[in-house]
C-alpha positions as CSV (number, residue, x, y, z in Angstrom):
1,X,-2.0,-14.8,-4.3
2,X,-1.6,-13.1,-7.4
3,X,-0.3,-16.2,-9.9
4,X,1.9,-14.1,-12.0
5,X,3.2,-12.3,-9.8
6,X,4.7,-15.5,-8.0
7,X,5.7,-17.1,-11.2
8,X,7.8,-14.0,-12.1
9,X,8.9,-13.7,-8.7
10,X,10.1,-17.4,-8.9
11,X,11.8,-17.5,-12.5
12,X,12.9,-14.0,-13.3
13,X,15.1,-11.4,-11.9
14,X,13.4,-8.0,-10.9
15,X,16.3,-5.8,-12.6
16,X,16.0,-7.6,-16.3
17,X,15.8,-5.3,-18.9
18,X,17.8,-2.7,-17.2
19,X,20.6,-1.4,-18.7
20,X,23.5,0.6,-17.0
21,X,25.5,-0.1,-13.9
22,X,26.2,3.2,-12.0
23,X,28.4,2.6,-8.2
24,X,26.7,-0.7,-7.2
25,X,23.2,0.6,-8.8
26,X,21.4,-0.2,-11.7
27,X,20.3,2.8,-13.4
28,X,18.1,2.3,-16.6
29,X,16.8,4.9,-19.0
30,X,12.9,4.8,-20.5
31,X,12.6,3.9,-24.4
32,X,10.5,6.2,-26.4
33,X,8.4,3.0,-26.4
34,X,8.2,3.1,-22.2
35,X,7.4,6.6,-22.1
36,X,4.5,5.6,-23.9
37,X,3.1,2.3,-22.6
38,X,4.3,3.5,-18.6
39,X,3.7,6.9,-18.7
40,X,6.4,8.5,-16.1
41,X,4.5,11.6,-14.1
42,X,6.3,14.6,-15.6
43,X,9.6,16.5,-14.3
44,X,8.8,18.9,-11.6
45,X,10.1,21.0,-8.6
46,X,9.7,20.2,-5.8
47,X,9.7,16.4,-6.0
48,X,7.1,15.2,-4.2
49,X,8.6,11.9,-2.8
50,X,6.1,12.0,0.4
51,X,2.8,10.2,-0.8
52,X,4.0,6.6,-1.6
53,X,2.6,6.7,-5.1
54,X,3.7,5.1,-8.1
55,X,5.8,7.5,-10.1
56,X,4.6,5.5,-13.5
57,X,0.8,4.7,-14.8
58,X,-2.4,4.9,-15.6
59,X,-0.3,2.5,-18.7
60,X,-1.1,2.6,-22.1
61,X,-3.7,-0.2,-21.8
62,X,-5.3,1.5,-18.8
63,X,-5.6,5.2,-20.3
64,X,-7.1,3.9,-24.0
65,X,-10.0,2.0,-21.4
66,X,-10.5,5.0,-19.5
67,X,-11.3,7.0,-22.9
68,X,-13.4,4.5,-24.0
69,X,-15.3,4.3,-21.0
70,X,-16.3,8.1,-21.7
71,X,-19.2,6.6,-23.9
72,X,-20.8,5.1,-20.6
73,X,-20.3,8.3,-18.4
74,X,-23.7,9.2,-18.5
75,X,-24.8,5.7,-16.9
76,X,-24.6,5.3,-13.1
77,X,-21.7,3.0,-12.3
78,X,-23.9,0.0,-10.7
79,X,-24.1,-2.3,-13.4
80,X,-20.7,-2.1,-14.6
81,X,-19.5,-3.4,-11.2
82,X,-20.0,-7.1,-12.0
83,X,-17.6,-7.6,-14.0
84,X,-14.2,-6.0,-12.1
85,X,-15.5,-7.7,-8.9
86,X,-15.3,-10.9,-10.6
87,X,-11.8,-10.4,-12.0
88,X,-10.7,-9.2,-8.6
89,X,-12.6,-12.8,-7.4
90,X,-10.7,-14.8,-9.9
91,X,-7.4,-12.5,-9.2
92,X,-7.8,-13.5,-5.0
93,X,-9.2,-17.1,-5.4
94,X,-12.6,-16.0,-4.0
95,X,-16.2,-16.1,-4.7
96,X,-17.3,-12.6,-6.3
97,X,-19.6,-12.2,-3.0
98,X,-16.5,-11.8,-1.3
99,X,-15.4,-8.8,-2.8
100,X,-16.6,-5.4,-1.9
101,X,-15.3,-2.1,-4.2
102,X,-14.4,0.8,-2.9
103,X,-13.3,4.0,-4.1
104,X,-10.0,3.5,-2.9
105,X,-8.9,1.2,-0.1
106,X,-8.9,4.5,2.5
107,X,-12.7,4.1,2.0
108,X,-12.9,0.6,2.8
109,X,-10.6,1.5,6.2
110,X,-13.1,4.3,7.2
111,X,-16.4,2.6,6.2
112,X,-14.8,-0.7,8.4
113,X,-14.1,1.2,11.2
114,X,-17.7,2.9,11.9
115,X,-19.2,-0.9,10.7
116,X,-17.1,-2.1,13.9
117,X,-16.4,0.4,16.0
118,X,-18.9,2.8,17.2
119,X,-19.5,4.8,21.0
120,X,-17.3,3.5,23.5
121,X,-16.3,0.3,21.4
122,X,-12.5,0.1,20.6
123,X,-10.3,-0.5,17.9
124,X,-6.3,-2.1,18.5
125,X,-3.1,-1.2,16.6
126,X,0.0,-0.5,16.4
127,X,2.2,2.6,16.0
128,X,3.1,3.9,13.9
129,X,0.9,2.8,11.3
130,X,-1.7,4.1,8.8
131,X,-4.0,5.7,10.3
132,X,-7.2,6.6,8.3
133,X,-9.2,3.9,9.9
134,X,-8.3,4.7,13.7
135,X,-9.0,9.1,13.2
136,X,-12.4,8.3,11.4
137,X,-13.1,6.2,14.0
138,X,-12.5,8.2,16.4
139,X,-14.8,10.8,15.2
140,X,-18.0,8.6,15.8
141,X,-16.8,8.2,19.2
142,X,-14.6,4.9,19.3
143,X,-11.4,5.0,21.5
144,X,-8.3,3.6,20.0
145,X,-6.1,1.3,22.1
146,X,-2.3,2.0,21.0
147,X,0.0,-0.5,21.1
148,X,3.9,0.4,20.6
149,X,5.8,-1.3,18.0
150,X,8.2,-3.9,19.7
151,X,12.1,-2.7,19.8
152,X,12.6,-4.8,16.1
153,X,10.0,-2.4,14.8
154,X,7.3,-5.3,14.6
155,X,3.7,-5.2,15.2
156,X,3.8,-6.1,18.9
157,X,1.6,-9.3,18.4
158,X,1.4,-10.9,21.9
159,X,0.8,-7.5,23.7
160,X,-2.0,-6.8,21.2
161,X,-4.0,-9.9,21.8
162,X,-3.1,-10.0,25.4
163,X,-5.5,-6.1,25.3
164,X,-8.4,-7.7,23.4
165,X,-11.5,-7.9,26.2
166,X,-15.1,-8.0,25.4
167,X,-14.8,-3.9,24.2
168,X,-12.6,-4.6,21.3
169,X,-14.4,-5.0,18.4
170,X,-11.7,-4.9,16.0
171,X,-7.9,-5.1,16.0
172,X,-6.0,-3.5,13.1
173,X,-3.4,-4.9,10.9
174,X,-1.2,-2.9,8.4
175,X,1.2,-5.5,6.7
176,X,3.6,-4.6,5.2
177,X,3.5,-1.8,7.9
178,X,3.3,1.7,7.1
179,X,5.8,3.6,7.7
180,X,8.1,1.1,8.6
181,X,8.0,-1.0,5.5
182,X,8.6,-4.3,7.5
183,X,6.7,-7.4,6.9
184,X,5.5,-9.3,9.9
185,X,6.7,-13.3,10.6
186,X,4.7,-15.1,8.0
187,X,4.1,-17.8,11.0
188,X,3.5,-15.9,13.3
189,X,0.8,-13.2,12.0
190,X,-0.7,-16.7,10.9
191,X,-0.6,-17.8,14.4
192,X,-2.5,-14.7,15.6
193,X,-4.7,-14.1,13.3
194,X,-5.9,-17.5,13.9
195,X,-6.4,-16.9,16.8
196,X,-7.4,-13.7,17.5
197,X,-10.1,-14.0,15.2
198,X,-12.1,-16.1,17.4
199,X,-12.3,-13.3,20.2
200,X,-13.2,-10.1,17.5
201,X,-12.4,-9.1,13.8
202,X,-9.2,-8.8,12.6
203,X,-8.4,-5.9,9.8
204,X,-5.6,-6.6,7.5
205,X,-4.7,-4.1,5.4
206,X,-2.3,-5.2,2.7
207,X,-1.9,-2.1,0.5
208,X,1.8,-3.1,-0.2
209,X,1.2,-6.7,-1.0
210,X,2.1,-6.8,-4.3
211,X,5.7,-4.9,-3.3
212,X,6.5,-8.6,-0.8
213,X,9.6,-10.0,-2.3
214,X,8.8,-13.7,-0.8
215,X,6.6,-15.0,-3.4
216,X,5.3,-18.1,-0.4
217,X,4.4,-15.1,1.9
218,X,0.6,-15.3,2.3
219,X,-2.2,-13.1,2.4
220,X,-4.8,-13.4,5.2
221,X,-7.3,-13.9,2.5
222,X,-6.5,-17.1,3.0
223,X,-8.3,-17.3,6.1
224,X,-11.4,-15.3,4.7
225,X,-11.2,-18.2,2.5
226,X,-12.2,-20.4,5.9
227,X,-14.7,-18.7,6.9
228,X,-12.6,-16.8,9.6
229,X,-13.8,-13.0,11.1
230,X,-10.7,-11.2,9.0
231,X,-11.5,-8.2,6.2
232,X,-8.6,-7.7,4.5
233,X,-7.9,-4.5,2.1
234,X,-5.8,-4.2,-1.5
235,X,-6.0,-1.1,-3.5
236,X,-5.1,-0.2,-7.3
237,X,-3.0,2.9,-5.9
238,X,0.1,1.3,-5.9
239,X,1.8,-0.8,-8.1
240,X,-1.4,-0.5,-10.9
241,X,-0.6,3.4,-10.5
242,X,-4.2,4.2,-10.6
243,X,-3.9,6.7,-6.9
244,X,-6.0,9.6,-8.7
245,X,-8.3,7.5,-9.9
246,X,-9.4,6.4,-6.5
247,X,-10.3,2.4,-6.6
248,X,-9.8,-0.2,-4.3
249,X,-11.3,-3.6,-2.5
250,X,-12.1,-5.5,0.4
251,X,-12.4,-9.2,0.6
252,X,-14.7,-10.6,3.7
253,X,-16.7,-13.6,3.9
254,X,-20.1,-12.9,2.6
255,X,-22.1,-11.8,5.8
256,X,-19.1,-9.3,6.6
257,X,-19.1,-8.3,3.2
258,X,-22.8,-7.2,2.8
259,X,-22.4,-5.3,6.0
260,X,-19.5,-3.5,4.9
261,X,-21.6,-3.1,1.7
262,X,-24.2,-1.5,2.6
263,X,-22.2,1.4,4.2
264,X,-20.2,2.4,0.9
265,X,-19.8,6.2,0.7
266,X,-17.9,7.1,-2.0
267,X,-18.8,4.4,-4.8
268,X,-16.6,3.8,-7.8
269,X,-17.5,5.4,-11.2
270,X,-17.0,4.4,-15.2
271,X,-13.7,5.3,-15.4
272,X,-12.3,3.7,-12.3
273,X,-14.1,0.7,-13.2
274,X,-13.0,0.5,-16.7
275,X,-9.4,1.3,-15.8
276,X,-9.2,-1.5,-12.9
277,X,-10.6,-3.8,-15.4
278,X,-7.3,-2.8,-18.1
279,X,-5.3,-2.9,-15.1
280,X,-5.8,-6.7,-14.1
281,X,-4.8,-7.6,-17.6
282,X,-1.9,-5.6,-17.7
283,X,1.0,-7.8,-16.5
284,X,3.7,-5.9,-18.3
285,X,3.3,-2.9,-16.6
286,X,2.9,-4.9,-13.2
287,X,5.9,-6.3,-13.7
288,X,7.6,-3.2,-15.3
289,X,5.9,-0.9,-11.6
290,X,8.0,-3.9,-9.5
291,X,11.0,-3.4,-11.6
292,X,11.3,0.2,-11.3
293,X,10.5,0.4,-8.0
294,X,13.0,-2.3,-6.7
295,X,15.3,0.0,-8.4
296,X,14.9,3.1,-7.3
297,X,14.9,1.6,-3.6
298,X,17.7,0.4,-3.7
299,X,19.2,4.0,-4.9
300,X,18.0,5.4,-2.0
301,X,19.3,2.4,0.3
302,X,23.0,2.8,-1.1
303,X,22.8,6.6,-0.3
304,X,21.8,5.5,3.1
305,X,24.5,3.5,3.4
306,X,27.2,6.1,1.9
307,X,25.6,8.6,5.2
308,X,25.7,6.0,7.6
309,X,22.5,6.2,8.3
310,X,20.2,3.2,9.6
311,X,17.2,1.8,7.9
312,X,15.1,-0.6,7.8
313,X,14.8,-3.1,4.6
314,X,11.2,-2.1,3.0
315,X,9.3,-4.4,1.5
316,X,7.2,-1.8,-0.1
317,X,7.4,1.3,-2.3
318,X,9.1,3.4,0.6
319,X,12.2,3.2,2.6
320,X,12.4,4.7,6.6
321,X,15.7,5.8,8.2
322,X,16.9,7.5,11.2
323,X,17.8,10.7,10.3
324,X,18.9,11.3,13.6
325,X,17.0,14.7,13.6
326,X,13.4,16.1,13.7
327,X,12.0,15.3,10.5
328,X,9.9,18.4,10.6
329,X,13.3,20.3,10.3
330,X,14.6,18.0,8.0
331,X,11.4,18.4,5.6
332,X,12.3,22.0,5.5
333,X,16.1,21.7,4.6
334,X,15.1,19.2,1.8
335,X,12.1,21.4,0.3
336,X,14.7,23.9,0.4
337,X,16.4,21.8,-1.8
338,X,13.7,21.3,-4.4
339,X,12.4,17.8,-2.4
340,X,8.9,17.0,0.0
341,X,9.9,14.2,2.1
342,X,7.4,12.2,4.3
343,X,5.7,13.7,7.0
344,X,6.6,12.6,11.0
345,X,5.4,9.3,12.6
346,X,4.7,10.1,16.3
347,X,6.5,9.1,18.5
348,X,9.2,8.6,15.8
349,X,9.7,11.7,15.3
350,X,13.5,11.3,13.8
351,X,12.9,8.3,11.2
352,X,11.7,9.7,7.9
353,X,9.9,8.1,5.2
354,X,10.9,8.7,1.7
355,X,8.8,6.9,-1.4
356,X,10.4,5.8,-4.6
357,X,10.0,7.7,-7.3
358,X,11.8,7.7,-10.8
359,X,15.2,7.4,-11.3
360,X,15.5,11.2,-11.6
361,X,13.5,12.2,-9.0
362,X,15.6,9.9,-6.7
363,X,18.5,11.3,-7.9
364,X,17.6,14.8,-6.6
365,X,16.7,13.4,-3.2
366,X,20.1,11.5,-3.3
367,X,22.1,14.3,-3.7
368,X,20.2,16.8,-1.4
369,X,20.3,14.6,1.1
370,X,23.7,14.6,1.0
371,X,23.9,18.2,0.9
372,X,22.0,19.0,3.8
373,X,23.7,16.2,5.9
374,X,27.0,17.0,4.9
């Protein structure tokens, strides 16, 4: 697990720093000195709250690396690899051979899926979830056994390993889940993947890690770290807010690894490198992306409240509530009102996804939710 981000999850409060108190919400305004070292996205209409991306970043730290890296754009990436992959080693508490760089962690879901999952072989999940892995994988011929979140909105653990027969050759994990935002039993997705690992591989894609607010909760890297048949993903989209720069990771043990490897598509260049490298080091932002977003969600979880309107408690950089209509209709009432909401989640087709974004982008959604629901 990421040290410093348990430390500071253990001795600090999320909100320090913040500094005005707004109907139950803290609502803090950027420095002249945050502008600079977070760098907010600009202003614009429509908001685009639909795409779970960090509203702050590439940081000071990261952007000055990126230039600098300009002097080593005419080089192919390749040597410049070793030393990120060993920071993300040291970062996960894993040998470097366990560590497989991708241009974003979509890639490594796609590359994994086609490693495991080819003709006729099949791939488990749930749904909803994220579902990059299971389409690619489809389109080289694999068939995709769907298994229906349970009525708490949970990965439906004991169906799923009750389906794995000699065909499944891979069962997929997205925790936290997306779109639910709901983190799995930390005893019993240990319990599973334990065991479920013995009969095939088990994919655990933990985009939202960093975004977990129980700083015990653990990462199935620590059963890569026994040897066990799990690949688990982490990506630099999120809270790093590097998603246009397009890097990301696996972590296997080292035969999985090299096969997953050797079927890389889209590699990582210069400037990805360079910036993931500035990235690791940057704790202030880290803890400054946590902040803002813990803030901003719980904006949007008041307004819910104020409406009425269930939801469930994220643990990520989204929130997903009933909006008791189709959110196709809904998305056009609220882009209407200068705001691009998340798109539907068969079959769950009334619940809408909404990502955090800053404080003034939320503040639009706030009030034309309100508007439209009124």
């Amino acid at each position: 697990m990421n040290q410093s981000r348990r430390e500071w999850l253990k001795s600090a409060s999320l909100l320090s720093g913040l500094t005005m108190l707004t109907g139950g919400a803290v609502i803090s305004k950027l420095s002249a000195e945050e502008v600079k070292k977070f760098n907010p996205r600009p202003f614009d209409l429509p908001v685009r709250l639909g795409s779970n991306e960090n509203p702050y970043g590439p940081s000071e730290s990261m952007r000055k690396a990126m230039v600098e890296g300009f002097d080593k754009g005419c080089r192919y990436p390749w040597s410049y690899n070793a030393d990120l992959q060993e920071m993300i080693a040291q970062k996960e508490g894993v040998p470097s051979d366990h560590v497989v760089l991708v241009a974003g962690s979509t890639e490594g879901l796609k590359i994994t899926g086609i490693t495991y999952a080819g003709q006729g072989d099949e791939i488990i999940s749930g749904l909803p979830t994220f579902l990059s892995m299971m389409d690619y994988a489809k389109v080289w011929g694999a068939d995709i056994n769907w298994v229906p979140l349970d009525k708490d909105m949970n990965y439906d653990l004991e169906e799923i390993e009750k389906r794995i027969s000699t065909k499944t050759k891979l069962v997929f994990l997205c925790n936290p889940n997306n779109p639910t935002g709901k983190l799995l039993d930390k005893k019993a997705v240990m319990d599973f993947c334990q065991s479920a690992c013995k009969k095939t591989v088990i994919f655990s894609d933990e985009a939202y890690y960093d975004y977990i607010e129980d700083p015990e909760y653990p990462s199935m890297i620590e059963l890569v770290k026994k040897g066990e048949n799990v690949i688990v993903s982490k990506t630099l989209s999120k809270v790093y807010g590097l998603a246009g720069i397009r890097l990301g990771y696996l972590i296997a043990k080292p035969e999985i690894a090299e096969n997953l490897r050797k079927r890389v598509v889209a590699n990582t260049n210069i400037m990805a490198i360079e910036a993931g490298k500035a990235a690791l080091k940057d704790n202030e932002f880290y803890k400054f992306s946590l902040a803002k977003n813990l803030e901003c969600r719980n904006l949007i979880e008041n307004t819910l409240d104020d409406l009425g309107l269930e939801y469930i408690p994220s643990q990520a950089n989204f929130v997903f509530f009933h909006a008791k209509q189709d959110v196709s209709k809904l998305a056009e009432k609220m882009l209407a009102k200068g705001v691009i909401i998340g798109r539907p989640f068969p079959p769950m087709n009334d619940w809408c996804r909404i990502s955090t974004g800053t404080v003034e982008e939320v503040e639009i959604f706030n009030k034309a939710l309100k508007e439209v629901l009124a």
